[in-house]
C-alpha positions, 0 to 999 in steps of 0.5 A: 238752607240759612247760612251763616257766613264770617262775620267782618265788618270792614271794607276791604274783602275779608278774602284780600286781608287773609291771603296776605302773607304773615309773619307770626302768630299771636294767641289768647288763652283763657284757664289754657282754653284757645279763646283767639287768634291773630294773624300778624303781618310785616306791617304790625297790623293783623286780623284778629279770629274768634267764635261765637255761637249761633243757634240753628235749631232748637237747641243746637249751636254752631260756632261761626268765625269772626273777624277783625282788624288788629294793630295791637297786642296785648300783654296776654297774648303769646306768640306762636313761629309759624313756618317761614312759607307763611311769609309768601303767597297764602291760599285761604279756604272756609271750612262751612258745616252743614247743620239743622238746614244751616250752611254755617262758616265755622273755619279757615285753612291758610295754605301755603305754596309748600303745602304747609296748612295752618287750620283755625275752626271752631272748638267743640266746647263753645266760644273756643278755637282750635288750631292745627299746624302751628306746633308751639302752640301746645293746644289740643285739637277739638274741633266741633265736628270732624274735618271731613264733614266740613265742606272746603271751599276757597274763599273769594 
């Protein structure tokens, strides 16, 4: 098997910076189609996710998560409340898919202590996101595959 992990280039683990608290949600769309998402904390920095696809066959292509650091928003984004459980201690899983002999990292579950989950995948039309409990924004929820075949693992 050929996996495809997140994509994140920085220093600190991927894993520390997602688990942090946040306070709000921060979204790009393009023609209403969800293209990103930022994660903004109490600090104004945030980590900013968006897909991009990977061929892992012949003529098959998985989305896969990339990540990066945000200190700014654009005028284009909105923004998005998200419950205040949030603003506490956060669990955070990868959702991987299994593809063409291809483990490939292609969503996120933030958990909250109160059991609220936040879960940002890849859409089914490519280069897009999907997102699910976050109720403002008023998006459908396409992911790539159906959730229960991904596989849920807590990210270390």
């Amino acid at each position: 098997m050929k996996d495809f992990p997140f994509v994140w280039t920085e220093q600190t683990p991927l894993s520390t910076e997602l688990s942090r608290p946040i306070d709000y949600i921060s979204v790009m769309l393009l023609n209403s189609w969800l293209m990103q998402v930022t994660l903004w904390r109490s600090d104004g920095t945030g980590i900013r996710v968006h897909s991009e696809m990977i061929h892992v066959a012949e003529r098959t292509e998985v989305g896969v998560l990339h990540f990066s650091f945000a200190s700014e928003f654009s005028p284009e984004e909105l923004f998005a409340k998200i419950e205040p459980t949030f603003g506490l201690r956060i669990a955070v899983f990868k959702l991987i898919i299994a593809e063409s002999g291809a483990n490939v990292e292609s969503g996120l579950i933030l958990a909250a202590d109160s059991g609220d989950e936040i879960v940002i995948v890849a859409n089914a039309f490519p280069c897009r996101l999907a997102i699910r409990g976050v109720p403002s924004i008023l998006s459908s929820f396409e992911p790539e595959y159906p959730l229960d075949e991904y596989t849920r693992a807590l990210i270390s």
